[in-house]
Backbone as ProteinMPNN parsed JSONL, in Angstrom:
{"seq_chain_A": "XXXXXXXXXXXXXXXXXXXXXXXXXXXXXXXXXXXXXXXXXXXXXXXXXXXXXXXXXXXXXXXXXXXXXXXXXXXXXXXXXXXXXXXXXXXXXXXXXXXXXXXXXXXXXXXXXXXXXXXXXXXXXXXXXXXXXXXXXXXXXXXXXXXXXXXXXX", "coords_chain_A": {"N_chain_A": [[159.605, 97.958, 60.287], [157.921, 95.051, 61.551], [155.431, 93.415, 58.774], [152.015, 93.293, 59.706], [148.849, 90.741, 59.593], [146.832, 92.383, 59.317], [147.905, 93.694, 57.494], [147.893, 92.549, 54.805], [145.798, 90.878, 54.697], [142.458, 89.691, 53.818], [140.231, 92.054, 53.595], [136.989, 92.737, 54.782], [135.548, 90.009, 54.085], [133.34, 87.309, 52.049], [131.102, 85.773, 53.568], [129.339, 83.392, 55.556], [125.778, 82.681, 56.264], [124.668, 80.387, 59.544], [122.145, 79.455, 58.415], [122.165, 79.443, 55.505], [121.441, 77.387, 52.445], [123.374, 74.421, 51.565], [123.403, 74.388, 48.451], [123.523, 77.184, 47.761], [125.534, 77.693, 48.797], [127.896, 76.297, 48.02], [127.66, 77.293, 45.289], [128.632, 80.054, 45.767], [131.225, 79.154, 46.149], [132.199, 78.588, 44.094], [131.593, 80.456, 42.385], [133.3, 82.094, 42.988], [135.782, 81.512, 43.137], [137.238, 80.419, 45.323], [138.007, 78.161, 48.3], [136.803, 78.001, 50.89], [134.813, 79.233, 53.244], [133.88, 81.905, 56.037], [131.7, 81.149, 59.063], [128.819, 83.021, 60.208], [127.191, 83.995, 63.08], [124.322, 86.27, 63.513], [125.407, 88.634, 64.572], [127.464, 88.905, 63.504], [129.583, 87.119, 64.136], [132.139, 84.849, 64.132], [131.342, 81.537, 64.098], [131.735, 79.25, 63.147], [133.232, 77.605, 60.594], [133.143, 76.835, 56.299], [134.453, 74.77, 54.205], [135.694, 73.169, 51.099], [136.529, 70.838, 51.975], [134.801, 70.147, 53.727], [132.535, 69.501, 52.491], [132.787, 67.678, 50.823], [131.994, 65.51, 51.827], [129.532, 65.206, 50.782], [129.441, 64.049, 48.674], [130.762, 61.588, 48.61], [130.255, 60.161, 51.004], [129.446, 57.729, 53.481], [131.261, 55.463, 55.679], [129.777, 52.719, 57.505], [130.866, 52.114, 61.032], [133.09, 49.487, 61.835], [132.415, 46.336, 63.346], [131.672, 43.727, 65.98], [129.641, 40.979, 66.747], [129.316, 39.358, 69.586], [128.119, 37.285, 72.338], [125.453, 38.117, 71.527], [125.859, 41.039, 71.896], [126.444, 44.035, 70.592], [129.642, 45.064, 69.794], [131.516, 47.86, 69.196], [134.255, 48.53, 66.601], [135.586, 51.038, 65.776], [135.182, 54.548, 67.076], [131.309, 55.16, 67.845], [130.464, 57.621, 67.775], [131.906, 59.436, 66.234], [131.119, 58.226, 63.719], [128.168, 59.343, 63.522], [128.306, 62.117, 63.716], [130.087, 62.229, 61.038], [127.88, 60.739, 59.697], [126.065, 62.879, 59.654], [127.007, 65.065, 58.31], [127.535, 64.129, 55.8], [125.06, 63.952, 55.287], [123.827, 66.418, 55.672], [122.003, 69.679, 54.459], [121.967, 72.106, 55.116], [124.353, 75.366, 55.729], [124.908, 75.124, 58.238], [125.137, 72.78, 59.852], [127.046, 71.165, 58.366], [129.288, 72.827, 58.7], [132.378, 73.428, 59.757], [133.385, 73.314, 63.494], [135.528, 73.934, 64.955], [137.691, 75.91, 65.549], [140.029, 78.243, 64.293], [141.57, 81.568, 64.678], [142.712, 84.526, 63.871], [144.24, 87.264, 64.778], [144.082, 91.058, 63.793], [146.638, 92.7, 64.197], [148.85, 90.434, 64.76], [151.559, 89.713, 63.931], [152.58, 89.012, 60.659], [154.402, 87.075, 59.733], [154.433, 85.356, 62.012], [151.411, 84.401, 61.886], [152.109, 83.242, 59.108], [153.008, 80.978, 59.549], [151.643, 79.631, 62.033], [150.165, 78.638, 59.635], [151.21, 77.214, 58.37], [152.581, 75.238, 59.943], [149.779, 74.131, 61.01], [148.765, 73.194, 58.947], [146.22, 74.461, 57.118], [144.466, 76.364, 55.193], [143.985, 78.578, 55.021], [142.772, 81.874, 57.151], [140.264, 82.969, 59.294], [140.195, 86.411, 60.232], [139.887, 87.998, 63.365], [138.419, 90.573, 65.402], [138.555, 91.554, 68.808], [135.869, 91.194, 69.689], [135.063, 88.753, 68.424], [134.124, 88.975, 65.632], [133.881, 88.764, 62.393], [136.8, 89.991, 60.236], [137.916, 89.969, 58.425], [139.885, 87.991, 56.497], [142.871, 85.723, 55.933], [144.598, 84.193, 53.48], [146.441, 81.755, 51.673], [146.816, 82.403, 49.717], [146.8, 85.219, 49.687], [149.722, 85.781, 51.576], [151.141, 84.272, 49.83], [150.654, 86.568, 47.508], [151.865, 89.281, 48.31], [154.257, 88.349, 49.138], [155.503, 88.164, 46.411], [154.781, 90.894, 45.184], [156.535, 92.053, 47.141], [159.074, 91.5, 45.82], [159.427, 92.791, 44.167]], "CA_chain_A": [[158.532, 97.412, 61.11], [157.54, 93.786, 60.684], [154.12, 93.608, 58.505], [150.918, 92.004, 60.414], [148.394, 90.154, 59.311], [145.977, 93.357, 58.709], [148.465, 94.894, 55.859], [147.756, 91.356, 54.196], [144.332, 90.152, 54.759], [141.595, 90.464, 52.311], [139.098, 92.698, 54.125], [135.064, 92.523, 54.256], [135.05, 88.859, 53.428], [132.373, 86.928, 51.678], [130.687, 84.989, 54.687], [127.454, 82.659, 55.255], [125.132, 82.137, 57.646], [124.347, 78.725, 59.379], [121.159, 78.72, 57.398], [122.476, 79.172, 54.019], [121.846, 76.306, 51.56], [124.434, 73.546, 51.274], [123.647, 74.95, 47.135], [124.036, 78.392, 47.655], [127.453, 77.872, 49.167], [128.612, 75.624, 46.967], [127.502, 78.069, 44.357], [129.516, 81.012, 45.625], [132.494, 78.901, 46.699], [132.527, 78.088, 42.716], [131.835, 81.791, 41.551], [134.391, 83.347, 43.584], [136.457, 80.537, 43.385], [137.298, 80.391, 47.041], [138.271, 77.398, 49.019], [136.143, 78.004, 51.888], [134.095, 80.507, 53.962], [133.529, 82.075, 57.156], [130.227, 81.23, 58.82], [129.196, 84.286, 61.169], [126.074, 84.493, 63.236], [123.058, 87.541, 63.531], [126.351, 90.342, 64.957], [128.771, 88.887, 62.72], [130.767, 86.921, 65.177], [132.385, 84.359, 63.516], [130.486, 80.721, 64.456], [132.121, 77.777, 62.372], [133.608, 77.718, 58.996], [132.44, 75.699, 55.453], [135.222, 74.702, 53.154], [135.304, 72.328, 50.182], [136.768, 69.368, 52.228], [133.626, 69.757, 54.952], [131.474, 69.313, 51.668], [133.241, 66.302, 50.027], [131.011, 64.294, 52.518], [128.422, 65.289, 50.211], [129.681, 63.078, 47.49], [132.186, 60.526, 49.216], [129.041, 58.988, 52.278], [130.381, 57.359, 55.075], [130.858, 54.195, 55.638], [129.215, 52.459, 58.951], [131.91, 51.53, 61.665], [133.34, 47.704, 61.821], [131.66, 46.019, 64.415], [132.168, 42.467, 65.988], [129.109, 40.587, 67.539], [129.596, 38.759, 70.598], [127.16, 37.167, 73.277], [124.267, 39.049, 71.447], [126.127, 42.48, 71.796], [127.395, 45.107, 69.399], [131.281, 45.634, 69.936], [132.065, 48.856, 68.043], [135.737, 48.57, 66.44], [135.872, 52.537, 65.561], [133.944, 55.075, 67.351], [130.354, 55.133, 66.572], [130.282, 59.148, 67.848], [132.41, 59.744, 65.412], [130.506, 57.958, 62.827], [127.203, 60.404, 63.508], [128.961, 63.647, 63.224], [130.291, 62.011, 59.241], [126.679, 60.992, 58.821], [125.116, 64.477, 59.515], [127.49, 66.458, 57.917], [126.912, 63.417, 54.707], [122.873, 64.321, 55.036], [123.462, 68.163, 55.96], [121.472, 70.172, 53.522], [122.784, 73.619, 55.598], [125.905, 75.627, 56.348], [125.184, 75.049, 59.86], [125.039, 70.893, 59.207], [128.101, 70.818, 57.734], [130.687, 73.258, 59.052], [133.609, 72.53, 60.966], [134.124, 74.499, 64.819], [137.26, 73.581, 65.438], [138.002, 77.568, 64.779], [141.175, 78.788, 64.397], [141.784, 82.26, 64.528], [144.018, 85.468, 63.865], [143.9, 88.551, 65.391], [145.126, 91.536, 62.698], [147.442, 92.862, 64.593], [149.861, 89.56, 64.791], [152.86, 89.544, 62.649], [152.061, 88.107, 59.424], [155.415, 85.904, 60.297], [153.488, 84.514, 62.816], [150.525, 83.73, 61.22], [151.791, 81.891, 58.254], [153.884, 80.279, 60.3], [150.959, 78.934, 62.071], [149.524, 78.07, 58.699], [152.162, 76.167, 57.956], [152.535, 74.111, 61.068], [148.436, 72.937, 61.307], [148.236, 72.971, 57.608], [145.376, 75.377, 57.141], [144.585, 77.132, 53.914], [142.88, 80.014, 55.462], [142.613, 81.897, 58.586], [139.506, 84.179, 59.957], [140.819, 87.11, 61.187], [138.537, 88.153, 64.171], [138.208, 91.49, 66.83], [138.132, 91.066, 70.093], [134.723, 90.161, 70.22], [134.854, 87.715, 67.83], [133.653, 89.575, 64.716], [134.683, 88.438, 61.327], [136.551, 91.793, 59.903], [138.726, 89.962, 57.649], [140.475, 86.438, 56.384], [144.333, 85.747, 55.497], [144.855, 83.08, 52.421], [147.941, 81.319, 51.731], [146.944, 83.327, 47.942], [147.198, 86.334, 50.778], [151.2, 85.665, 52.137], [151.852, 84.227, 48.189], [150.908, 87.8, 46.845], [152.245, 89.972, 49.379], [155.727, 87.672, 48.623], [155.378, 88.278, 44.921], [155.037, 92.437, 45.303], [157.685, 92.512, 47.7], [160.215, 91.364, 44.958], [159.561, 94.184, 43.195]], "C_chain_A": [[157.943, 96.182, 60.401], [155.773, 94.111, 59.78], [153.043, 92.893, 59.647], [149.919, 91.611, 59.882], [146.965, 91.352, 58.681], [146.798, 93.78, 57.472], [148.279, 93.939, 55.196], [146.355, 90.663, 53.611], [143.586, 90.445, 53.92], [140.573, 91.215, 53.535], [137.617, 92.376, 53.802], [135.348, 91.101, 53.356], [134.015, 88.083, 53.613], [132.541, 85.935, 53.32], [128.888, 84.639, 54.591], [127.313, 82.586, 56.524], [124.783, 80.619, 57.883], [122.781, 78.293, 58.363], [121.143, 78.926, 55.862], [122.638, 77.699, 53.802], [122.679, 75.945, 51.633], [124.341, 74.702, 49.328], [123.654, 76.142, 47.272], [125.177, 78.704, 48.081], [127.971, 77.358, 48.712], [128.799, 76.65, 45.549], [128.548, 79.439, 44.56], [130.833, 80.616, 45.597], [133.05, 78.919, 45.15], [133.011, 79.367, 41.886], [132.795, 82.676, 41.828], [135.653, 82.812, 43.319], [137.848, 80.326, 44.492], [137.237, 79.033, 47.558], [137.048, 77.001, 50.561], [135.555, 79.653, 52.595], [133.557, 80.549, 55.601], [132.103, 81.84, 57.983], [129.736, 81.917, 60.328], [127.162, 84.027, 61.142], [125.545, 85.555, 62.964], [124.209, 88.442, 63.596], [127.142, 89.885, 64.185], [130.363, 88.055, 63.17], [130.92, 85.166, 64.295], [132.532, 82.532, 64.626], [131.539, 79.238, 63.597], [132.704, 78.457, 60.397], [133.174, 76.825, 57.819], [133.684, 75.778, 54.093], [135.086, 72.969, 52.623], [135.614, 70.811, 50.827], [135.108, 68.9, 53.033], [132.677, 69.374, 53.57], [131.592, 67.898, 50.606], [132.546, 65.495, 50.6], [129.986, 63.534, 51.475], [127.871, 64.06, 49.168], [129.807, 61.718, 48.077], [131.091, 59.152, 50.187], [130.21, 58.796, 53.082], [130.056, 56.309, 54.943], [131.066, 54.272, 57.161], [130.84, 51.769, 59.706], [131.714, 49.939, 62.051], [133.117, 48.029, 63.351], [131.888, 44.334, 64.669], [130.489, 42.286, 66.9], [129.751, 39.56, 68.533], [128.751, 38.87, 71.881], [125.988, 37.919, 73.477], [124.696, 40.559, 71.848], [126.849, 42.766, 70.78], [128.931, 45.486, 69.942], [131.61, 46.637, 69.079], [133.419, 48.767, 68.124], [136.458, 50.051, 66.717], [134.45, 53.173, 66.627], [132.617, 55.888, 67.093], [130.273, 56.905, 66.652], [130.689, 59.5, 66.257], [131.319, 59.609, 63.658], [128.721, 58.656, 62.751], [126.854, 61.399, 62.951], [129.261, 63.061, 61.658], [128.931, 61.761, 58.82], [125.869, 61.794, 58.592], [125.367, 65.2, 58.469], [127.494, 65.424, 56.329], [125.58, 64.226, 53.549], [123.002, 65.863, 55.386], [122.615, 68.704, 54.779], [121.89, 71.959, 53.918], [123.942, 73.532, 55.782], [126.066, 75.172, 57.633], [125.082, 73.536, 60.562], [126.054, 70.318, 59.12], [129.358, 71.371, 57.983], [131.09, 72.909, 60.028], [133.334, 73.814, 61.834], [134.887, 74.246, 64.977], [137.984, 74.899, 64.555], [139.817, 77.831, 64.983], [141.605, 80.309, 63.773], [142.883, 83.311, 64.28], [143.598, 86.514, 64.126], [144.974, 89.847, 64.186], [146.035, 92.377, 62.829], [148.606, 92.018, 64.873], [150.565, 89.642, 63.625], [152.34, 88.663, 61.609], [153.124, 86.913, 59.38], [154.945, 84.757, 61.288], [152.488, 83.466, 62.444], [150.696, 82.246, 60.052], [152.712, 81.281, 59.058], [153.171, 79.222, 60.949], [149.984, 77.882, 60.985], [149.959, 77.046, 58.471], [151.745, 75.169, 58.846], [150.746, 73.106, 61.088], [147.846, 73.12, 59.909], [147.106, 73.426, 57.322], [145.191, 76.205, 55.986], [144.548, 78.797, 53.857], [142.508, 80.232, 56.928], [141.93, 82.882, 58.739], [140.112, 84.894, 60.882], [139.603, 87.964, 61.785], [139.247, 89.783, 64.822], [138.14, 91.133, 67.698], [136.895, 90.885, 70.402], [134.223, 89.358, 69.156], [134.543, 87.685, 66.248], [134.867, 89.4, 63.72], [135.247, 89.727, 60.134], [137.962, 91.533, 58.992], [139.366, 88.417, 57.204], [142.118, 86.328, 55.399], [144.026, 84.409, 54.783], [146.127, 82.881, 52.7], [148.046, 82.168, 50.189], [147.819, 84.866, 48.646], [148.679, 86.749, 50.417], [151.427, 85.548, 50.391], [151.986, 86.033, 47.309], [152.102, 89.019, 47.338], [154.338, 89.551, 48.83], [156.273, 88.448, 47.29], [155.546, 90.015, 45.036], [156.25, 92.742, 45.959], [159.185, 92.077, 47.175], [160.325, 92.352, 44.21], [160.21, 94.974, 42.985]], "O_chain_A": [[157.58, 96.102, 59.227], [155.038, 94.993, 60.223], [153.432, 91.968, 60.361], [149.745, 92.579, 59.142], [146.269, 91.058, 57.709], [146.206, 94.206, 56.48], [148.661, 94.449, 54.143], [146.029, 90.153, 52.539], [143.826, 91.393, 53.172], [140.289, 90.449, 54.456], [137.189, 91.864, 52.768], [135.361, 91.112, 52.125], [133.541, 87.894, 54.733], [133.539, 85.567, 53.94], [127.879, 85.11, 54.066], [128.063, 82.486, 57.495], [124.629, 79.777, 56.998], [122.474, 77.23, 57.824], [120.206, 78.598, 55.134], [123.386, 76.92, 54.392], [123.498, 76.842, 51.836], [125.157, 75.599, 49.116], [124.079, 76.394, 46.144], [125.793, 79.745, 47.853], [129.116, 77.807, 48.764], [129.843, 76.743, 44.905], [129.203, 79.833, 43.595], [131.682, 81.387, 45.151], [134.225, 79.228, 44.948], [133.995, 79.546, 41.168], [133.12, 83.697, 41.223], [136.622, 83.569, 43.259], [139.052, 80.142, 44.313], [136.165, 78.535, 47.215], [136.689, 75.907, 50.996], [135.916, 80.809, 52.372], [133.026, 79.637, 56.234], [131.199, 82.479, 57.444], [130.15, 81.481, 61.402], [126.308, 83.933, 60.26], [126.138, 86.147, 62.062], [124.206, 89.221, 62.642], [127.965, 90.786, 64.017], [131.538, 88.2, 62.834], [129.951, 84.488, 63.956], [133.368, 82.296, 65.498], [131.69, 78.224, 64.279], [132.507, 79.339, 59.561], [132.712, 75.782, 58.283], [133.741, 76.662, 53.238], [134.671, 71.978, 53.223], [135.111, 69.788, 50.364], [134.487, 67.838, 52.972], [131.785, 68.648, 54.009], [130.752, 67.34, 49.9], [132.319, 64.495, 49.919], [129.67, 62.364, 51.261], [126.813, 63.48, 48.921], [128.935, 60.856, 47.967], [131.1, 57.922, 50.134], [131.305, 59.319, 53.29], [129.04, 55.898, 54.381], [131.752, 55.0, 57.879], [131.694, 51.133, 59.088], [130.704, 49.334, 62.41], [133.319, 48.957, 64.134], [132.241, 43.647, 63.71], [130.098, 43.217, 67.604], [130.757, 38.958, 68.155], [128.558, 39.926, 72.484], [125.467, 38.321, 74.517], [123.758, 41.303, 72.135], [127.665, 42.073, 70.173], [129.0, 46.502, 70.635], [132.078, 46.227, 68.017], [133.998, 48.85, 69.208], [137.411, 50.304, 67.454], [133.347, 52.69, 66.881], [132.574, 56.919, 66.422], [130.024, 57.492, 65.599], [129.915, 59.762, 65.337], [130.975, 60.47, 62.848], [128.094, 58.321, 61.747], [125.934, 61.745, 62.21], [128.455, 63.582, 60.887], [128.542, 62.316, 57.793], [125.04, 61.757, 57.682], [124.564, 65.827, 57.778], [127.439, 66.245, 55.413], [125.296, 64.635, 52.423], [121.937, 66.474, 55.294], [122.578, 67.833, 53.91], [122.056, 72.833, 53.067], [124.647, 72.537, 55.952], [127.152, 74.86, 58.122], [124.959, 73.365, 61.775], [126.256, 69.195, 59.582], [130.402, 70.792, 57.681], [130.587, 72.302, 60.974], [133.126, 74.945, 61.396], [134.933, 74.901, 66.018], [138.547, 74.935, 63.461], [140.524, 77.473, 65.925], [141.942, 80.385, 62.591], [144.032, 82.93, 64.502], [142.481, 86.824, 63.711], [146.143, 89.665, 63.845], [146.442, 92.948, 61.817], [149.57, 92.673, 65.27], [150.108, 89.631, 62.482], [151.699, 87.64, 61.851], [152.724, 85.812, 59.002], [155.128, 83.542, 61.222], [152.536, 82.242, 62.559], [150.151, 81.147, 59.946], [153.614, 81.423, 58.232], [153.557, 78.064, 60.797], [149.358, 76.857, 61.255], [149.322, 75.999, 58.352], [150.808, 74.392, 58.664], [150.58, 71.888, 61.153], [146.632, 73.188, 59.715], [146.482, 72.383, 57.128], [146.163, 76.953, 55.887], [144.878, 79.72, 53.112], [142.112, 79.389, 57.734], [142.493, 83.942, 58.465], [140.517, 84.499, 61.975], [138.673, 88.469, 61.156], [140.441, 90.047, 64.685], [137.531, 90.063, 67.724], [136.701, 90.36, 71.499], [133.009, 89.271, 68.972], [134.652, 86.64, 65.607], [136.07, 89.631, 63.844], [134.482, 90.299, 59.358], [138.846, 92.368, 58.8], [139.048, 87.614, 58.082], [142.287, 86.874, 54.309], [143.313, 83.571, 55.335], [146.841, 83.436, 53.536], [149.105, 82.487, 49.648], [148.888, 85.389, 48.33], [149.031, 87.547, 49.548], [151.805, 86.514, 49.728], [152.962, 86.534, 46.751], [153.021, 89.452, 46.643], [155.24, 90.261, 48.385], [157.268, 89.169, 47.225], [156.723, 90.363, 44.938], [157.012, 93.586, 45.486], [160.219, 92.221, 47.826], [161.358, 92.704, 43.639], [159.896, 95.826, 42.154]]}, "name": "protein", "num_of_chains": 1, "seq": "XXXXXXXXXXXXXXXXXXXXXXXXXXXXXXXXXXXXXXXXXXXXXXXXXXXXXXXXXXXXXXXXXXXXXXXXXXXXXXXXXXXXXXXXXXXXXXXXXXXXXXXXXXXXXXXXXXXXXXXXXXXXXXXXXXXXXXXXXXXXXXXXXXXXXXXXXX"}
């Protein structure tokens, strides 16, 4: 029987809320030394995520989008939306400031073949594995699939 993504996953993982500190998540991401974290409203339902790239803002700034005048108007080159969302998540001081939604989930019943499979393909380090109602009740690493590999040479 193939494995799935539950015989794999780390269980009960560390998770923040949107109003955790930018420094108190930086601080665990360091002590655990963890890549990123789940970020789960009041029931636990898993809301946005906060990993070390969403926090490189912190450092890095943003630079303003090239712009052309012409006949007393602003021509934006790039779009300025865009350039908003990089200056928030710059100035965030919360989890809920700074994490990405653009969720991508796993359910822990899918083949673990599956999964990293998807890892692979949208390059992903880490995948919240949810319940059907959304509830964060577990997270697959690529450390995850690597171990799992490693035992099964045994």
């Amino acid at each position: 029987m193939p494995k799935t993504v539950a015989d794999v996953m780390t269980r009960d993982p560390i998770v923040v809320r949107p109003e955790t500190s930018l420094h108190d998540a930086i601080k665990l991401l360091a002590e655990k030394r963890i890549s990123g974290l789940p970020v789960v409203d009041d029931a636990g339902k898993l809301i946005g995520t906060i990993s070390e790239t969403d926090l490189m803002w912190q450092e890095t700034g943003v630079t303003p989008p090239a712009y052309i005048m012409f006949l007393d108007s602003v021509i934006f080159l790039k779009n300025p939306a865009q350039y908003e969302r990089d200056l928030h998540k710059a100035l965030g001081q919360t989890v809920g400031e700074v994490m990405s939604q653009d969720l991508i989930t796993v359910a822990p019943d899918k083949p673990l073949r599956d999964a990293a499979q998807l890892m692979h393909d949208r390059k992903i380090p880490r995948l919240p594995v949810v319940d059907p109602s959304g509830k964060v009740i577990g997270i697959l690493t690529r450390g995850d699939i690597v171990r799992d590999l490693a035992a099964s040479d045994q």
